[in-house]
Gaussian input, Z-matrix of N, CA and C with variables (Angstrom, degrees):
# hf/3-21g

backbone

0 1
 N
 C     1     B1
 C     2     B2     1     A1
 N     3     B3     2     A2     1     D1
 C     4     B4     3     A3     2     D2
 C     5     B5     4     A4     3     D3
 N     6     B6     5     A5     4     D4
 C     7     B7     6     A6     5     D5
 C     8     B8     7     A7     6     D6
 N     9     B9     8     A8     7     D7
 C    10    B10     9     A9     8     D8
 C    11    B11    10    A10     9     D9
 N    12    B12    11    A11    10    D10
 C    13    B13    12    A12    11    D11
 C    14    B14    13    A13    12    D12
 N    15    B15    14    A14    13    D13
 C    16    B16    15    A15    14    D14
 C    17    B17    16    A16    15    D15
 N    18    B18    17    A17    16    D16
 C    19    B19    18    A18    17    D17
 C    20    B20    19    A19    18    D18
 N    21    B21    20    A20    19    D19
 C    22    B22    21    A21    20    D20
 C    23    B23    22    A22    21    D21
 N    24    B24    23    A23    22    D22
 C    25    B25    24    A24    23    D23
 C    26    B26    25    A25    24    D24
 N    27    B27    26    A26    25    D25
 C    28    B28    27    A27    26    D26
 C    29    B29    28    A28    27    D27
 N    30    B30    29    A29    28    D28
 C    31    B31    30    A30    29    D29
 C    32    B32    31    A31    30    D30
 N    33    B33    32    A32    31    D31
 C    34    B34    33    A33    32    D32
 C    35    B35    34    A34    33    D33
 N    36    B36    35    A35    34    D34
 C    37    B37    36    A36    35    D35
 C    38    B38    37    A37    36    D36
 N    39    B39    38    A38    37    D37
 C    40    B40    39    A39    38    D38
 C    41    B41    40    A40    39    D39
 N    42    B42    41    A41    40    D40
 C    43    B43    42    A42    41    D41
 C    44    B44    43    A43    42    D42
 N    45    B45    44    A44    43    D43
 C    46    B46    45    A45    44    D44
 C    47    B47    46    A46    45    D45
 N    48    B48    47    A47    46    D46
 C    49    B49    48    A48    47    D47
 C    50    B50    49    A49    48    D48
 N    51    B51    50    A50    49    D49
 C    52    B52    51    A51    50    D50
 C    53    B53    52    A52    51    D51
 N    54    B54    53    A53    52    D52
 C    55    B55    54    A54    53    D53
 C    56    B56    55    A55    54    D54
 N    57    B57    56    A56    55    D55
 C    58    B58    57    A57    56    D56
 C    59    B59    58    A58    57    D57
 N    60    B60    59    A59    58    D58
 C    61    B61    60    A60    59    D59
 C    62    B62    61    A61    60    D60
 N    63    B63    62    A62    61    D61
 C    64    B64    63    A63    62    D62
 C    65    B65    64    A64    63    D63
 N    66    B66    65    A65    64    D64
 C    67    B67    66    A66    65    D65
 C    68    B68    67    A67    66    D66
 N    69    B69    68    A68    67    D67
 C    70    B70    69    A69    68    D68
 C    71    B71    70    A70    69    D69
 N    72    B72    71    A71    70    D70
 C    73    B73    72    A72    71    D71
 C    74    B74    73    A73    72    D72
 N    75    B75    74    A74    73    D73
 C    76    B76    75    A75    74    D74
 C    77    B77    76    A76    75    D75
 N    78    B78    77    A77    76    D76
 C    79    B79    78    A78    77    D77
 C    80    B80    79    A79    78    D78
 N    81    B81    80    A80    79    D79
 C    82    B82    81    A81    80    D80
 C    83    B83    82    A82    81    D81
 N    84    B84    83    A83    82    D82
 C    85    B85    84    A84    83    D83
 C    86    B86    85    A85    84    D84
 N    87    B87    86    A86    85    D85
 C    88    B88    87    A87    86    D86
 C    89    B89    88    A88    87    D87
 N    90    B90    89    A89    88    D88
 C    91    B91    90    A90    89    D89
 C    92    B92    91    A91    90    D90
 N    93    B93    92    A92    91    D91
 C    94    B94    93    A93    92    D92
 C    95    B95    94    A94    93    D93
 N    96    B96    95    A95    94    D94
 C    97    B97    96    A96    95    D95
 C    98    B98    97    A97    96    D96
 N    99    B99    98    A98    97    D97
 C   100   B100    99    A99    98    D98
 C   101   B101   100   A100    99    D99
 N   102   B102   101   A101   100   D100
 C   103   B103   102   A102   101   D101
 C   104   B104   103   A103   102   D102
 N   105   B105   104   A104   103   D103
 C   106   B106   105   A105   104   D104
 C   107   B107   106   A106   105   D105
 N   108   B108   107   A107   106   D106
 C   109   B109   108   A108   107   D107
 C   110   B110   109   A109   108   D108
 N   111   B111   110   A110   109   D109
 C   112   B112   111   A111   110   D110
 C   113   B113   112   A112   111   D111
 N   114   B114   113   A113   112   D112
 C   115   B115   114   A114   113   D113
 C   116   B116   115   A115   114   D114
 N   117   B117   116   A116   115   D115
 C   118   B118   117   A117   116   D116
 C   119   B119   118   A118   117   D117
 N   120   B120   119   A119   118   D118
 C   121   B121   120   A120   119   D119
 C   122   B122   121   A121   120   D120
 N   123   B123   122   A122   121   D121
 C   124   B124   123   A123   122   D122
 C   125   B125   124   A124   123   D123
 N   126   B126   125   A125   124   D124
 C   127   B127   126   A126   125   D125
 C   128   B128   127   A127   126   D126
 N   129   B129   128   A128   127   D127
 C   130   B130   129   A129   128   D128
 C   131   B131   130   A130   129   D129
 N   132   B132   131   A131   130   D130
 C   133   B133   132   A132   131   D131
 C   134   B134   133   A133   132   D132
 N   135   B135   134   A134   133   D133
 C   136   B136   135   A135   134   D134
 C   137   B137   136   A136   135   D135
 N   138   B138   137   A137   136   D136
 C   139   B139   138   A138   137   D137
 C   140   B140   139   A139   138   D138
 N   141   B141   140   A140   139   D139
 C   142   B142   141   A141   140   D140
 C   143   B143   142   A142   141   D141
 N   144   B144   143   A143   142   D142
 C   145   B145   144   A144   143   D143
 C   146   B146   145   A145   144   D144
 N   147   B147   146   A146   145   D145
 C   148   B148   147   A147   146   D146
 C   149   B149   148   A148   147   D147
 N   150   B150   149   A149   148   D148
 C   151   B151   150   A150   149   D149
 C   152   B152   151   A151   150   D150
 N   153   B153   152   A152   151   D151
 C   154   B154   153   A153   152   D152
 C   155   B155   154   A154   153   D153
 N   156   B156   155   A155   154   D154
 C   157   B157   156   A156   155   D155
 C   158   B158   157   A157   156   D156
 N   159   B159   158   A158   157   D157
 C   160   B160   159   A159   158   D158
 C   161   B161   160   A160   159   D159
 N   162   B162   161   A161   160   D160
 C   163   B163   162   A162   161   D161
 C   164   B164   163   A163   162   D162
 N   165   B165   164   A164   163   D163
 C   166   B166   165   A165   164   D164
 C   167   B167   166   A166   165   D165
 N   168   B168   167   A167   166   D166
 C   169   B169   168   A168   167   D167
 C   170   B170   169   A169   168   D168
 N   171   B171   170   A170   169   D169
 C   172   B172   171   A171   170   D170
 C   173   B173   172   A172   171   D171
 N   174   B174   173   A173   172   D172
 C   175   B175   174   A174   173   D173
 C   176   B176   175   A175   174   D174
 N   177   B177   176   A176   175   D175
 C   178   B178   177   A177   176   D176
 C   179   B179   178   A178   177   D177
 N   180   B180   179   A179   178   D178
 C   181   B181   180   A180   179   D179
 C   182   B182   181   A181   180   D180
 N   183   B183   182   A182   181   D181
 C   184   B184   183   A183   182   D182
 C   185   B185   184   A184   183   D183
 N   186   B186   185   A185   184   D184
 C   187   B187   186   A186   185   D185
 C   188   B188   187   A187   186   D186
 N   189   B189   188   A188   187   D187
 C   190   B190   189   A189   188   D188
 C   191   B191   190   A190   189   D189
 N   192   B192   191   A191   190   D190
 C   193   B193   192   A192   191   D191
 C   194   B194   193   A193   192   D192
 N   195   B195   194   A194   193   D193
 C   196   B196   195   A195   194   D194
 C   197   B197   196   A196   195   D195
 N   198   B198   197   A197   196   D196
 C   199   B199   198   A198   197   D197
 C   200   B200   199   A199   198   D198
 N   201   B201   200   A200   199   D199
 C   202   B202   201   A201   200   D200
 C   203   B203   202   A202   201   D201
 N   204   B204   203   A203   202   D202
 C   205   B205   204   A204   203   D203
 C   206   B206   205   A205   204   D204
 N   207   B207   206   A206   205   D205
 C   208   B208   207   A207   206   D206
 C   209   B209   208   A208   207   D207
 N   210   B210   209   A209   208   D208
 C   211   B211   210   A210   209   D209
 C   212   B212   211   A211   210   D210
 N   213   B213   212   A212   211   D211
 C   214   B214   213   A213   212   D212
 C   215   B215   214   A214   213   D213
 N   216   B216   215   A215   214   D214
 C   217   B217   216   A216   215   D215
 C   218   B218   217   A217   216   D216
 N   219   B219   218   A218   217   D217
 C   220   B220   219   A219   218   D218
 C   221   B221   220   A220   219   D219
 N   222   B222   221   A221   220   D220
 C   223   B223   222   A222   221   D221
 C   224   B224   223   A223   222   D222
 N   225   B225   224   A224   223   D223
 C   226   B226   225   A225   224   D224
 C   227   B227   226   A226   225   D225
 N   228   B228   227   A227   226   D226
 C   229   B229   228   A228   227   D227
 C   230   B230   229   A229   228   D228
 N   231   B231   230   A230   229   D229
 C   232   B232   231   A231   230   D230
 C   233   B233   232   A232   231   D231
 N   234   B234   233   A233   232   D232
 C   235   B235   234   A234   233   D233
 C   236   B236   235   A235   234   D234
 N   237   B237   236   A236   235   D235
 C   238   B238   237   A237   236   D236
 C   239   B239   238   A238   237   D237
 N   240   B240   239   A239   238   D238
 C   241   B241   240   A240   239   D239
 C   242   B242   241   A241   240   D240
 N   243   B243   242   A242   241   D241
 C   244   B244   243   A243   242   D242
 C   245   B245   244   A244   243   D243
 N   246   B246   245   A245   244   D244
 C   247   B247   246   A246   245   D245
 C   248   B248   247   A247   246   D246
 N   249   B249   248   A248   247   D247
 C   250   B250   249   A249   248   D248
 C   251   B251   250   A250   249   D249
 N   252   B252   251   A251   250   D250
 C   253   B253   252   A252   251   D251
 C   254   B254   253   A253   252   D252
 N   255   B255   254   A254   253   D253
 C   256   B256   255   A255   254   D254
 C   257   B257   256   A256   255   D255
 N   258   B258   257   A257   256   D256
 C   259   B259   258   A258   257   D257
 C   260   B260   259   A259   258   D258
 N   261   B261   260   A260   259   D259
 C   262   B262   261   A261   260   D260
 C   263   B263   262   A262   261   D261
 N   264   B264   263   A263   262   D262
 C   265   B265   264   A264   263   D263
 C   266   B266   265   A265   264   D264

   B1=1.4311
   B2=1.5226
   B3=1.3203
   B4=1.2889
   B5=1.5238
   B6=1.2614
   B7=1.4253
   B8=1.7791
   B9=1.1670
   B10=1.0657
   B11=1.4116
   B12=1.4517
   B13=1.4959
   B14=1.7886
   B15=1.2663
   B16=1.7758
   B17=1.9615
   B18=1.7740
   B19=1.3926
   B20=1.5158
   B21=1.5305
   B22=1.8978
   B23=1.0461
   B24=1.7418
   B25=1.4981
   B26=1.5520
   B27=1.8446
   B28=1.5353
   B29=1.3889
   B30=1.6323
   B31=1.9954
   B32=0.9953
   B33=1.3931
   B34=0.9052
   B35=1.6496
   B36=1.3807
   B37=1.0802
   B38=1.7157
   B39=1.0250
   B40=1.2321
   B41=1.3947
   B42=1.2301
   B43=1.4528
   B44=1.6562
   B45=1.6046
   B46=1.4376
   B47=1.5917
   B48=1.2473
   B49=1.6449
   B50=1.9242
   B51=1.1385
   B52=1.6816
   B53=1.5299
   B54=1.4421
   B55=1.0760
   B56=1.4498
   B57=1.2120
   B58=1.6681
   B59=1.3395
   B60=1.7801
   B61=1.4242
   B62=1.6757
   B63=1.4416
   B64=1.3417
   B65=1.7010
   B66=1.1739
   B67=1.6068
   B68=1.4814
   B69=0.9325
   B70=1.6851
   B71=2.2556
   B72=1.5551
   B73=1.3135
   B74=1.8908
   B75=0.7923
   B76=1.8228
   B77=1.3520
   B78=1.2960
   B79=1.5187
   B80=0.9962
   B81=1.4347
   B82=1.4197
   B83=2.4044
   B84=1.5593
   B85=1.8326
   B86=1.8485
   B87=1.3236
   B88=0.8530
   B89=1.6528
   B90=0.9593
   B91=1.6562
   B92=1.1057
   B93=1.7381
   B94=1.8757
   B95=2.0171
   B96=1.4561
   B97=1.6875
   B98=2.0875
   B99=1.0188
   B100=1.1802
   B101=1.3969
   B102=1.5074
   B103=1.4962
   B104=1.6055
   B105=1.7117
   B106=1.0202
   B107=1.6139
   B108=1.6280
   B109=1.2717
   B110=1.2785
   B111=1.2948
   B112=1.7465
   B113=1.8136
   B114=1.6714
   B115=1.3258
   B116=1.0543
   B117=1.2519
   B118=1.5725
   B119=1.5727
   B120=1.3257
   B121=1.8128
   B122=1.2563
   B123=1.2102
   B124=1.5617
   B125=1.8906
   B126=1.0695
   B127=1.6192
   B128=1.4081
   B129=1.4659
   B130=1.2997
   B131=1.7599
   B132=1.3482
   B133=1.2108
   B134=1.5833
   B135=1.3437
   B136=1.2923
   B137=1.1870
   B138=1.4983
   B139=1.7579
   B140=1.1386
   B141=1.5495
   B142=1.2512
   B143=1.5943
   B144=1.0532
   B145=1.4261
   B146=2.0385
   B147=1.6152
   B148=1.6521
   B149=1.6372
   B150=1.1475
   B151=1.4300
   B152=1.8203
   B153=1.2350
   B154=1.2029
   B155=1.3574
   B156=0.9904
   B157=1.6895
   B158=1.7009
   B159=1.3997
   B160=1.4572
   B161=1.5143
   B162=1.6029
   B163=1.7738
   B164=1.7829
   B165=1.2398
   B166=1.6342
   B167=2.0061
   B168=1.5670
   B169=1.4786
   B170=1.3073
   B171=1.7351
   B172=1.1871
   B173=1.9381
   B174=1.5592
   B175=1.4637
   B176=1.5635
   B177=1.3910
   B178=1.4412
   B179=1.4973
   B180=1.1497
   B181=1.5825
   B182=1.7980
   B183=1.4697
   B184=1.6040
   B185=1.4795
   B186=1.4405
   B187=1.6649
   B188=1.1847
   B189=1.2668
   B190=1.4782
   B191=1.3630
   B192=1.2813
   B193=1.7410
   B194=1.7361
   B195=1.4787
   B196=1.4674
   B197=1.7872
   B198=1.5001
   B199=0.9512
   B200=1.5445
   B201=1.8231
   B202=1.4650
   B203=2.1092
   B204=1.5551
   B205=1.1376
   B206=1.4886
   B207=1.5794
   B208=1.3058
   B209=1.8903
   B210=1.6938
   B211=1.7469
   B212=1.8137
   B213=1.1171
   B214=1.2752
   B215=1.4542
   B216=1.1691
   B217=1.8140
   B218=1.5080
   B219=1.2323
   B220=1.1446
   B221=1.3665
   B222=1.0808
   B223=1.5673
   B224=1.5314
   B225=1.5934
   B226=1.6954
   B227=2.0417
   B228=1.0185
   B229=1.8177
   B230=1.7271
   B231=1.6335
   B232=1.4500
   B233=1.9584
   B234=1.6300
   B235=1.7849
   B236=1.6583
   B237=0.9443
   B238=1.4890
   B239=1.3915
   B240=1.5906
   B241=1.2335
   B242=2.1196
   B243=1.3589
   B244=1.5968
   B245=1.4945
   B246=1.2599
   B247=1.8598
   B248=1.7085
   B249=1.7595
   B250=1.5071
   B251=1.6392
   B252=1.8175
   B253=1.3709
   B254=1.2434
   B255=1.3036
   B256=1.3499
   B257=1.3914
   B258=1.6388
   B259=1.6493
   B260=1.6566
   B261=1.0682
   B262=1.8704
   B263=1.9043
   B264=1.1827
   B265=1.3763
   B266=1.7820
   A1=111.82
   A2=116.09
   A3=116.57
   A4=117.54
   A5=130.84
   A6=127.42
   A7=127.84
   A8=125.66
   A9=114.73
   A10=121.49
   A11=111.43
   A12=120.07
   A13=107.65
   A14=94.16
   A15=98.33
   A16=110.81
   A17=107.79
   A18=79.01
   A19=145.20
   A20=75.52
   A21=105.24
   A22=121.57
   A23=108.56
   A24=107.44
   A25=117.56
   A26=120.60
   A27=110.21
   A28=89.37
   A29=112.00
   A30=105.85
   A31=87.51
   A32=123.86
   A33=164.65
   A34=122.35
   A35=136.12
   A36=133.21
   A37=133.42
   A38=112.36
   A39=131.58
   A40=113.19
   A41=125.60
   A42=126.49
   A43=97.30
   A44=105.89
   A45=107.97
   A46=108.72
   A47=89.16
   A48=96.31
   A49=100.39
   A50=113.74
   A51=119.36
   A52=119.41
   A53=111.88
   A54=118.25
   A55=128.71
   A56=109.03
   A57=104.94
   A58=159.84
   A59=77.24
   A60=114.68
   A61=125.83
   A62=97.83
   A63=97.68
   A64=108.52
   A65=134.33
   A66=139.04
   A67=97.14
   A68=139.28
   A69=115.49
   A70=72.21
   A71=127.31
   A72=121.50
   A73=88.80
   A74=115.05
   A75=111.70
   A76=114.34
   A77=131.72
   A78=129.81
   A79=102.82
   A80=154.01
   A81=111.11
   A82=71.47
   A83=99.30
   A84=91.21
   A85=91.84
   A86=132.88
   A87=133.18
   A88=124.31
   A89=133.28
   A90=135.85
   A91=107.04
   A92=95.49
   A93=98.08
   A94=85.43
   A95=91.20
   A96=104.09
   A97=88.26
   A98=120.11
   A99=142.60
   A100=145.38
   A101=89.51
   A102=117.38
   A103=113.70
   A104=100.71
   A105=115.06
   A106=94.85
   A107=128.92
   A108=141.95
   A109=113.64
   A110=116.22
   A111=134.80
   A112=119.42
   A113=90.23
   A114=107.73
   A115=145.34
   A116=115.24
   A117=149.90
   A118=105.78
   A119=107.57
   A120=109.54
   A121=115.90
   A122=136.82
   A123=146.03
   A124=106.55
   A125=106.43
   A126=132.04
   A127=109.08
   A128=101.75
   A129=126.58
   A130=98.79
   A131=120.57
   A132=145.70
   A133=98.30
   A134=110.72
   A135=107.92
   A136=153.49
   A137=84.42
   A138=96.67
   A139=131.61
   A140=118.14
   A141=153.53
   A142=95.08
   A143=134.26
   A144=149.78
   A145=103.62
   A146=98.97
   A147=99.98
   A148=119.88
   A149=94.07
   A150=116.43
   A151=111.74
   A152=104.37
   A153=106.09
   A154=119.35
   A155=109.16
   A156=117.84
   A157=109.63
   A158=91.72
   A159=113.99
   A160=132.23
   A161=81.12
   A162=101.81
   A163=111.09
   A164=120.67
   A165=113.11
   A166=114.30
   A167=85.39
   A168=89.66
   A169=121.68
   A170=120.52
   A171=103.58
   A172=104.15
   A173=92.63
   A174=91.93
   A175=112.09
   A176=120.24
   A177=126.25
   A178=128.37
   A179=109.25
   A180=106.99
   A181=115.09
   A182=89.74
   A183=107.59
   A184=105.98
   A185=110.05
   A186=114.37
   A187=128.90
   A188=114.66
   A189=131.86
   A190=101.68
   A191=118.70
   A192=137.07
   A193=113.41
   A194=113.94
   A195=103.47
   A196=113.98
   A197=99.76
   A198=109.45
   A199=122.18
   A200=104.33
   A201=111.75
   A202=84.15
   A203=97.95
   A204=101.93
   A205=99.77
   A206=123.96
   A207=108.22
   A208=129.47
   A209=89.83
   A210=87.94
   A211=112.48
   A212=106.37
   A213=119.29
   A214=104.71
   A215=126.95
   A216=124.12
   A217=103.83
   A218=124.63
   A219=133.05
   A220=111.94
   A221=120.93
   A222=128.81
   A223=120.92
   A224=97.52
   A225=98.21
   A226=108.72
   A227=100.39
   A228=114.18
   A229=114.54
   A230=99.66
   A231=118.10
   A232=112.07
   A233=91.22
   A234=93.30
   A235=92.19
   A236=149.58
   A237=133.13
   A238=91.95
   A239=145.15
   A240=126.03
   A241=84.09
   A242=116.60
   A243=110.89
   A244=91.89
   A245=102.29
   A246=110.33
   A247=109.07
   A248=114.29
   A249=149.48
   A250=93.98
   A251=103.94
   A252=108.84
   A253=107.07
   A254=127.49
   A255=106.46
   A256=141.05
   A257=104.72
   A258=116.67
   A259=93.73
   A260=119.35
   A261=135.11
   A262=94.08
   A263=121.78
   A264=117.88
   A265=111.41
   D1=-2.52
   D2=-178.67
   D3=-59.58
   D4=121.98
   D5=176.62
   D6=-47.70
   D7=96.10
   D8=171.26
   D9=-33.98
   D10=142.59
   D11=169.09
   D12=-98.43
   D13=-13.84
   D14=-175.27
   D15=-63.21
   D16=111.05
   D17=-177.79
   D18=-97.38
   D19=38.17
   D20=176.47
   D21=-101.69
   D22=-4.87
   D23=-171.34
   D24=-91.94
   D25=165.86
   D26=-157.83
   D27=-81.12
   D28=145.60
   D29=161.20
   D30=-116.09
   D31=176.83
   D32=-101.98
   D33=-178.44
   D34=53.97
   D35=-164.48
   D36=-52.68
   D37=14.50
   D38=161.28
   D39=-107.75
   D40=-58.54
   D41=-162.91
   D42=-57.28
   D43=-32.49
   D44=-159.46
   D45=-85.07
   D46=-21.24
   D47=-176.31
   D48=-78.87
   D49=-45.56
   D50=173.55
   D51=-47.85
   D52=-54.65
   D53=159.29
   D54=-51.87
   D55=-53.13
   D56=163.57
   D57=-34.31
   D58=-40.54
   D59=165.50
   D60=-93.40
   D61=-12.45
   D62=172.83
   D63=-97.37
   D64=-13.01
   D65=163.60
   D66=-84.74
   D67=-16.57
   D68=-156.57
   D69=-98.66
   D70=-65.38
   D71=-143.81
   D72=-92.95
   D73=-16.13
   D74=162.52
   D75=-88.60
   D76=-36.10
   D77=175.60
   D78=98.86
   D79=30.84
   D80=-137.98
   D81=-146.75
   D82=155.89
   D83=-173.08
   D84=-91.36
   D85=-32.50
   D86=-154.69
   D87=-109.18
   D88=126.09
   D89=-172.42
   D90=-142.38
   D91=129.20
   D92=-168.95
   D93=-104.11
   D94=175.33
   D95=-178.54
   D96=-64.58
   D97=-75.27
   D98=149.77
   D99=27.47
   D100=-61.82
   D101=170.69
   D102=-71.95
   D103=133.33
   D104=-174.02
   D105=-80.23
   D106=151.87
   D107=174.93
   D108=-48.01
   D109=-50.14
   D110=172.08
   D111=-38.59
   D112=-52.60
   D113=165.70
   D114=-67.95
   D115=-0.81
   D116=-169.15
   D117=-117.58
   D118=0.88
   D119=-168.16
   D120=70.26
   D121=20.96
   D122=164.29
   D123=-67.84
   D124=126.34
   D125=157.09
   D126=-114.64
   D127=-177.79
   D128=-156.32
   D129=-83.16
   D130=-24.08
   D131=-162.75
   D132=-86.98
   D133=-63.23
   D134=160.90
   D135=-48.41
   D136=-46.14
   D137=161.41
   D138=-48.51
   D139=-36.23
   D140=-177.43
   D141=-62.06
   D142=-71.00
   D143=-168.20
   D144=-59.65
   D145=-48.06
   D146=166.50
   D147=-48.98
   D148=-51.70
   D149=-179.81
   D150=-52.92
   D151=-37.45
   D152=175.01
   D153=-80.78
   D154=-72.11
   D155=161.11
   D156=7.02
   D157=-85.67
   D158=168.47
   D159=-11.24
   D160=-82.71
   D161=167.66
   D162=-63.06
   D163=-12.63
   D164=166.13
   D165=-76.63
   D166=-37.23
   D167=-171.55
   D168=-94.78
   D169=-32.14
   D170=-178.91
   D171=-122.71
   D172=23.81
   D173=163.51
   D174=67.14
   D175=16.80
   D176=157.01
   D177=-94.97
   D178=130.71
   D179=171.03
   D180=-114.35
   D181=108.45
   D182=-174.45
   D183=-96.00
   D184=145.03
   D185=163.59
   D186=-63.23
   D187=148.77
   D188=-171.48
   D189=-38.31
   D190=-70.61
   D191=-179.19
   D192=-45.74
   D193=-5.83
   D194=-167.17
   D195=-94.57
   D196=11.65
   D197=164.33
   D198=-150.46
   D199=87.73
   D200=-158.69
   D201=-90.89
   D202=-173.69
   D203=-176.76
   D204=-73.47
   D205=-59.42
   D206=-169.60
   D207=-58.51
   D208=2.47
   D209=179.56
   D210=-69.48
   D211=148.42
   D212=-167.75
   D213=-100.07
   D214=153.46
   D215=-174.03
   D216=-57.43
   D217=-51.91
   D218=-164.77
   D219=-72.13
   D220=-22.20
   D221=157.98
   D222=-73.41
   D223=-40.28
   D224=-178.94
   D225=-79.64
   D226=-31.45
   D227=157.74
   D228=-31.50
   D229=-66.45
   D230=-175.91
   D231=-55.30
   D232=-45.02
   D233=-169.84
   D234=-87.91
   D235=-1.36
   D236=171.25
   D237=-91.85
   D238=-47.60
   D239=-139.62
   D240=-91.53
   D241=-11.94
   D242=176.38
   D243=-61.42
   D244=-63.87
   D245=-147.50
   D246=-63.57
   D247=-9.90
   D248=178.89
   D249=-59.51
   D250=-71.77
   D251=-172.32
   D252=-78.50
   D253=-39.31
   D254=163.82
   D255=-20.55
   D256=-50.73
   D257=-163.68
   D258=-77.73
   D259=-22.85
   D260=-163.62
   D261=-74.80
   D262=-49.82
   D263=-166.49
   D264=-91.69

């Protein structure tokens, strides 16, 4: 999940937007695909704040539960970029 610096490489406007939001309201420079939310210093409080983020920027509204502690980035990646195409169809 680490952000490419290459500026040829494909992003991904979700992953990048998830990630973003999880260093800017976790603090934290580094996010593995991997890492469970918990492990990253994520609470329930936080989550809350991810969750928001989100729905300001890429115009999704995800459930409370879609980001428990044991969810892993790469899992929480997968259910935002569903609920992404979702809002699209």
């Amino acid at each position: 999940m680490e952000q490419s610096q290459d500026p040829g490489a494909v992003t991904d406007p979700v992953e990048n937007a998830v990630v973003a939001a999880l260093r800017a309201i976790l603090d934290v420079r580094e996010v593995g695909a991997e890492a469970p939310f918990a492990a990253l210093g994520g609470d329930s409080m936080r989550a809350v704040r991810v969750l928001s983020r989100l729905w300001r920027e890429l115009g999704v509204e995800l459930p409370v539960d879609s980001l428990r502690t044991d969810t892993t980035v790469a899992e929480f990646v997968a259910v935002v970029r569903e609920h992404a195409g979702a809002r699209r169809t």
